[in-house]
N, C-alpha and C positions, 0 to 999 in steps of 0.2 A: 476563432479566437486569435488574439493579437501572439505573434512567435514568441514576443520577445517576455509574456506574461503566461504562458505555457512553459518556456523553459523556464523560467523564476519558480512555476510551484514543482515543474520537476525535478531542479535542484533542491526545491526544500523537501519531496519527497525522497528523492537521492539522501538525504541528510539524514533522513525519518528510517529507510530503510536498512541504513549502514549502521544505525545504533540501536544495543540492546534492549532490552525492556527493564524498565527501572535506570539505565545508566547515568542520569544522573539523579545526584543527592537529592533526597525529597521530592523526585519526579517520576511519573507513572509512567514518562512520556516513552513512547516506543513500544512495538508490542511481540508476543512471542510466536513467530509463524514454525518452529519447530512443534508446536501441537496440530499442524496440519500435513504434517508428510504421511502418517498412515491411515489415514480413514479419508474419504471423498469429503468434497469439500459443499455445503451446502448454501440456498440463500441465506439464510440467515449466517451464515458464518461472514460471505462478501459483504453485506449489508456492515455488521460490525467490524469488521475490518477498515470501512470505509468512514465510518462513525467513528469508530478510532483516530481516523488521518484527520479526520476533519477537526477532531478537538484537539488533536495533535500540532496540527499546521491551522492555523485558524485565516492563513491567506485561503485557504482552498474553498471556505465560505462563502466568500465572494464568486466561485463556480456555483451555475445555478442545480439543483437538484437534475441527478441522470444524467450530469456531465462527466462524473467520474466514476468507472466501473474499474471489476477486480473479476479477476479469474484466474483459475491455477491447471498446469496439467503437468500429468505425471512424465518425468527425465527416463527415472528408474525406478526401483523400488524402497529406494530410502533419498530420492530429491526429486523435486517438483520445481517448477518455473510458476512463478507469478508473474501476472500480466498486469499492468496498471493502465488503463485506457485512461486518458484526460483529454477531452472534447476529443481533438483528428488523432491524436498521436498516444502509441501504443508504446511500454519500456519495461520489457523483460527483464527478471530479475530470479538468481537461483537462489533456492531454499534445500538447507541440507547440505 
C-alpha cells in the first residue's frame, strides 16, 4: 500500500489512540483499553477493537478486510504494548 496513505490512517489512528473514550461531547468515539491490562486478551476482544477503529476512523474502511490486525503483549504486570499492524507496518503503543 501507498506510504503516504498508510501514514495518513496512522496519524488518524495516532489520533484515536491518544484520546479518551467518550472525550468528546456526545461522542463514543475512542475506546477504553485500561480493561485489557489484567486478563489475556482474546479473538474476539482484537476483532472489536478493530471494529471499533473502524467505525471510529471510517478512512480505515477503505482497508480491505485482514489488513488491519491488533495484538497486545504483556511490559509488566500492570502495562501491556498494543500492536497495531496496518498492511507492512507495525506501531507500538503503551497501555497502562
Amino acid at each position: 500500500m501507498d506510504n503516504g496513505i498508510t501514514n495518513f490512517l496512522f496519524g488518524q489512528i495516532d489520533h484515536w489512540m491518544g484520546t479518551k473514550q467518550n472525550g468528546y461531547l456526545g461522542s463514543n468515539y475512542g475506546v477504553d483499553f485500561k480493561q485489557y491490562l489484567h486478563r489475556p486478551m482474546s479473538t474476539a476482544d482484537a476483532n472489536a477493537i478493530i471494529a471499533k477503529m473502524r467505525q471510529d476512523i471510517p478512512a480505515l474502511n477503505s482497508a480491505p478486510e485482514g489488513a488491519v490486525a491488533v495484538y497486545i503483549d504483556d511490559e509488566k504486570f500492570d502495562a501491556k504494548h498494543l500492536h497495531i499492524a496496518l498492511f507492512d507496518k507495525v506501531r507500538t503503543y503503551p497501555i497502562g
